[in-house]
DOKEDREN-933630 format. One record per residue: x negated, y, z of N, C-alpha, C in turn; residue in three letters. Coordinates in steps of 0.1 Angstrom, whole numbers, plus 5000, padded with zeros to 4 digits. Atoms other than C-alpha are relative to their C-alpha. Layout:
BEGIN
XYZXYZXYZALA...
This chain:
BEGIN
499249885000500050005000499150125000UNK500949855003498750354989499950065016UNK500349944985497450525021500150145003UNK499549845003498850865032499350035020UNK500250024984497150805072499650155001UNK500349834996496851165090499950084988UNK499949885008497751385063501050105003UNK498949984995499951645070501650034997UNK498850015008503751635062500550174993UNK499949895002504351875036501850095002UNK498849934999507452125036501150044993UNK499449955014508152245001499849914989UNK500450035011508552114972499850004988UNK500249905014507352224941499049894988UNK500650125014505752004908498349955010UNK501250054993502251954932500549855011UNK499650164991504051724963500949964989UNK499050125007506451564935499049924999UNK500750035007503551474916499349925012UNK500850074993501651344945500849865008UNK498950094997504951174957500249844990UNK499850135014505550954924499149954996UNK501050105002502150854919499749955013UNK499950064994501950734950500849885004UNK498650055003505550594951499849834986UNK499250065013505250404913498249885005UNK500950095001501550274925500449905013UNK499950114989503250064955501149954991UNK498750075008506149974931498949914993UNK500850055008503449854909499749915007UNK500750114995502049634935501149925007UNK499150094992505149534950500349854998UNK499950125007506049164945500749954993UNK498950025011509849204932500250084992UNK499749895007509549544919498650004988UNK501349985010506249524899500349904989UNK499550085009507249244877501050004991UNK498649965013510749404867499150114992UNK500249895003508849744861498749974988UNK500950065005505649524845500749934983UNK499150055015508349354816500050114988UNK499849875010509149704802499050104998UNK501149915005506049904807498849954998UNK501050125005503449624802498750125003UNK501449904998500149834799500250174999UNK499749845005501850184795500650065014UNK499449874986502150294833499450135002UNK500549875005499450524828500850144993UNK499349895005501050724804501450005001UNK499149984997504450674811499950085017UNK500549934992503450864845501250085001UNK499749825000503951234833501650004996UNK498749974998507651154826500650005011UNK499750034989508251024857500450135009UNK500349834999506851394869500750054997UNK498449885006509451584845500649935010UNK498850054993512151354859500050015009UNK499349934988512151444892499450135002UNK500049905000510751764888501250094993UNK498449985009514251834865500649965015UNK499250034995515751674892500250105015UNK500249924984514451834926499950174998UNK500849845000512852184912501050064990UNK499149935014515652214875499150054994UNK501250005008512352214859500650014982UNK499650055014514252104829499049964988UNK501450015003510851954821500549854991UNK499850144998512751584818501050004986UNK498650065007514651474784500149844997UNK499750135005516251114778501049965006UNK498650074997518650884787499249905009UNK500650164992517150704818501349895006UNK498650105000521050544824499649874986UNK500350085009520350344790498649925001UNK501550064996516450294796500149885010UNK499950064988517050114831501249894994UNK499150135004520049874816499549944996UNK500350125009518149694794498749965011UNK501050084994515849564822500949915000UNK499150184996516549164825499649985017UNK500250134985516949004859500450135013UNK499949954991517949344878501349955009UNK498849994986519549284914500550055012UNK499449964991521149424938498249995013UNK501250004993517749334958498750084995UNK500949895006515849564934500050155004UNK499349884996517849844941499450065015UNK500050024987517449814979498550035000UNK500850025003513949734978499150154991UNK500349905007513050054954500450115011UNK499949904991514950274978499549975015UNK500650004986513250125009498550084999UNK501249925001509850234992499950154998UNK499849865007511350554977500250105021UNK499949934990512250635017498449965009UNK501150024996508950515029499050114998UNK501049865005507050765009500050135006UNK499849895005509051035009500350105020UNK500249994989509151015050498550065006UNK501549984995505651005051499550124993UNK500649905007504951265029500450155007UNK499349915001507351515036500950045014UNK499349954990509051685067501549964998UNK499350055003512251545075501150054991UNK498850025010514651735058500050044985UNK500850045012512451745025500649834998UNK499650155006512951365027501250004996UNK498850005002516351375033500250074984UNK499949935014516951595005499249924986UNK500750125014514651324981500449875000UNK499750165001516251014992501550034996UNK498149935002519951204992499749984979UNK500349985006518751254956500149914989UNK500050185006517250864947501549955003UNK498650034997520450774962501049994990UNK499149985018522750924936500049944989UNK500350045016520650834909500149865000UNK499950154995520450454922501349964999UNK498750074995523850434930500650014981UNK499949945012524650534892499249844990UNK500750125007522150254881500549905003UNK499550084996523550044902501149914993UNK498850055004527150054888500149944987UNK499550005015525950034852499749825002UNK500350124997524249704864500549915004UNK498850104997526749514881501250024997UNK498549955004529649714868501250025012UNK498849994987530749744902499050095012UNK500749924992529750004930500449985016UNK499950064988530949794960499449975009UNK500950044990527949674975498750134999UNK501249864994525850014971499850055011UNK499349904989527150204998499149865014UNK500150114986525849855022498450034998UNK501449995006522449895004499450155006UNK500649894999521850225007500150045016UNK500349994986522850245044499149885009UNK501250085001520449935050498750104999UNK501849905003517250175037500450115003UNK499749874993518650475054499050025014UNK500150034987516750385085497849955003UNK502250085001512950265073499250125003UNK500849944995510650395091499750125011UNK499649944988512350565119500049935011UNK
């Protein structure tokens, strides 16, 4: 796991902590055991440069950067094998980080965020938004 030990929690957020957030974030996804393998199918040798989108997309998302174009609803469907335990799992790391990084109501405000967007993924995925709401209050809680 990427190491963030005694640094101090930042406050604001502006394209510098995104950027330090998501590369930290996509290199523990990368090593994860269930999440690196879905994310490993579709980006095979291209995490490098698929990166700096990453960047727009939540810099559009958090800052209205409007740095971000595409269709990540379409992108994210066509993964094989996503489950309900990916989901979960992505937002336990997405709140892990974003705890450690960021003063609490910075996090709040980035997992409130993943949340939305997850839950959204979620639905297109199982076609049903029943079991989100159990998921996301499950990883509400890591690392408190």
């Amino acid at each position: 796991m990427y190491s963030v030990i005694d640094q101090p929690k930042r406050t604001e957020l502006h394209l510098d902590s995104i950027t330090q957030l998501v590369t930290r974030f996509y290199f523990d996804v990368r090593a994860d055991p269930l999440l690196g393998p879905a994310f490993e199918t579709v980006l095979g040798s291209r995490w490098a440069s698929h990166l700096p989108r990453r960047f727009a997309f939540w810099s559009t998302v958090m800052l209205g950067s409007r740095s971000f174009s595409g269709d990540v609803f379409a992108k994210h469907m066509v993964v094989p094998g996503v489950t309900a335990r990916h989901f979960e799992r992505w937002l336990q790391l997405w709140a892990l980080h974003t705890q450690t990084l960021f003063d609490d109501p910075q996090a709040r405000h980035l997992q409130k965020a993943a949340s939305d967007i997850t839950r959204n993924l979620y639905r297109g995925h199982s076609r049903n938004a029943a079991g989100f709401d159990v998921i996301a209050l499950e990883t509400r809680h890591v690392g408190r």
